[in-house]
C-alpha positions, -999 to +999 in steps of 0.1 A: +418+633-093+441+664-102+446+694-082+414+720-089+399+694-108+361+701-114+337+675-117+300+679-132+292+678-093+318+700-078+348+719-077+383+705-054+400+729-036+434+716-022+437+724+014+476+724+009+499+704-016+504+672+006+463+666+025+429+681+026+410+692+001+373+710+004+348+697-022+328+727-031+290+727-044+284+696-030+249+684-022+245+661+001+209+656+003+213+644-032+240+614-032+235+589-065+259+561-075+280+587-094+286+613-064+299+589-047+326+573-067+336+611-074+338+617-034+360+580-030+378+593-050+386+626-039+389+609-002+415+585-017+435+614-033+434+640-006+428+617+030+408+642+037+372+662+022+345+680+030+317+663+014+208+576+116+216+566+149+253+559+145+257+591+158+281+601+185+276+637+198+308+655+213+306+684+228+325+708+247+321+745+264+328+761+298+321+731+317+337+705+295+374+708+279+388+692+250+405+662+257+412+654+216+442+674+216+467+648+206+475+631+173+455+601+163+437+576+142+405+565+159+397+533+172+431+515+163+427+494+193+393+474+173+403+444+153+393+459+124+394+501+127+374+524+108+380+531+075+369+567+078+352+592+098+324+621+091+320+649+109+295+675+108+301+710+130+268+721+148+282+750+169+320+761+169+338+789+183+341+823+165+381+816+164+403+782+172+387+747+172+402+737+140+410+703+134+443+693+120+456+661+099+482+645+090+491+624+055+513+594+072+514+576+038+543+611+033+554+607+067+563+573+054+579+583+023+601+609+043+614+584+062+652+569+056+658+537+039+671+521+075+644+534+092+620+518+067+637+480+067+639+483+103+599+489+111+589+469+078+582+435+094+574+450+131+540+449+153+529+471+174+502+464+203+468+487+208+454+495+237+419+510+244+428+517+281+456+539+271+435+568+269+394+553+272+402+536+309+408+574+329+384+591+310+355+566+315+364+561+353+371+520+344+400+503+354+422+488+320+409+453+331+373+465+328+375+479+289+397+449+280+375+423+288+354+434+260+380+449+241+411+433+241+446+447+228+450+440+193+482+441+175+490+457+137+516+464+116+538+494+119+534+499+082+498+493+065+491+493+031+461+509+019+437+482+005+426+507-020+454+528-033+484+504-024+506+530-007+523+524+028+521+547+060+533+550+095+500+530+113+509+537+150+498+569+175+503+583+203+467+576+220+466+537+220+499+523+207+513+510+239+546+492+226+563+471+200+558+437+201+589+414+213+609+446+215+627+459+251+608+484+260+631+518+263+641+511+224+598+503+218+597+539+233+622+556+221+614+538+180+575+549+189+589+586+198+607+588+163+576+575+145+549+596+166+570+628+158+568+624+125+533+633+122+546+669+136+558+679+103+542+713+089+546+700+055+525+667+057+493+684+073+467+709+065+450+728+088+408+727+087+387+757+101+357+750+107+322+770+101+287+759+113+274+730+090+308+723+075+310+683+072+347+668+071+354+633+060+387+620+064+403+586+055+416+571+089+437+544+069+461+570+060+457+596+076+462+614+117+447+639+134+441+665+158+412+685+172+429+720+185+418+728+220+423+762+216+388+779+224+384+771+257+357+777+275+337+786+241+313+758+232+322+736+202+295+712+193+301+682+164+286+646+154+306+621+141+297+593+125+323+564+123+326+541+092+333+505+096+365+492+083+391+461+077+420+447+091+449+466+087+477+447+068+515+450+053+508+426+022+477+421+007+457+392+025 
């Protein structure tokens, strides 16, 4: 799918050269066989569109602040992390609350060839506790009894399109496996930093009703806590996913 390409269903508009992209005259009470192949599609292109009781609610005003301020992809620390994630505004601020993301399948191409043959074959542990053990007053012990650490590749390739990315974060990548751990950190640093760039992200403002579904495969991102103590209210729904990999399986 080409930039500004209009389908019989609706019109892409790019976000910004590299990510994002909103999908305009969508209808999404009326999905069919075809609407969605058009919508993979533009997912697959852009990482990132606008397009029951799988619900999760999250919400935040005076007596609750933001604590998704920080680049990520969500639930690395499962087995097998979601492919994707929709997420439909209910109430957001008159200004700030935007979401931001990040197209690591670039922020792998921009690395340096040395760079590249030194992470290729490296794994990198997940941790749920990392961020999940403070906020729901559990010790680490107590989340990983249920949900162990899991360990991925540095570099995944996408099971769909076939290109490579950057597949660690700064919320539950604890360290790299078999590594000492002041070179994990400081190798983790360069690779966390790289979703930083202006030039791999776009920038997503959001109005009341606007539904945003990103690819979580390729793609990182950020929910701006900027609005503070005005009340942002979303719903997310999180879509199961596969084992990330280097080589096909």
């Amino acid at each position: 799918m080409s930039i500004q390409e209009e389908t019989d269903r609706f019109k892409v508009l790019p976000l910004t050269p590299t990510i994002g992209a909103e999908l305009l005259g969508v209808d999404l009470c009326n999905f069919d066989a075809a609407l969605i192949k058009d919508v993979r599609a533009a997912l697959l292109a852009y990482k990132k569109d606008q397009p029951d009781p799988e619900l999760l609610r999250i919400a935040h005003g005076p007596d609750s602040r933001s604590l998704e301020n920080f680049w990520h992809s969500d639930v690395t620390w499962r087995e097998k992390p979601s492919l994707g994630s929709i997420l439909h505004a209910i109430k957001v601020p008159s200004v700030g609350g935007d979401t931001l993301f990040a197209n690591m399948e670039l922020a792998y191409e921009r690395l340096d060839a040395e760079t590249k043959e030194e992470i290729e074959t490296l794994i990198a542990v997940h941790d749920i506790a990392r961020v999940l053990a403070r906020r729901m007053g559990k010790k680490a012990e107590e989340l990983h009894a249920p949900y162990p650490t899991r360990e991925h590749p540095l570099v995944c390739t996408h099971p769909e399109t076939g290109k490579r990315s950057i597949y660690v974060n700064t919320a539950f990548t604890s360290h790299i496996q078999g590594m000492d751990a002041n070179d994990s950190a400081v190798l983790l640093d360069q690779l966390y930093k790289m979703a930083w760039d202006p030039e791999v992200q776009c920038r997503f403002r959001w109005q009341d009703g606007s539904v945003a579904f990103w690819d979580n495969r390729a793609s990182q991102h950020f929910a701006a806590s900027d609005y503070f103590p005005q009340v942002r209210i979303m719903e997310r729904v999180t879509i199961a996913g596969d084992r990330p990999y280097l080589d096909p399986p």
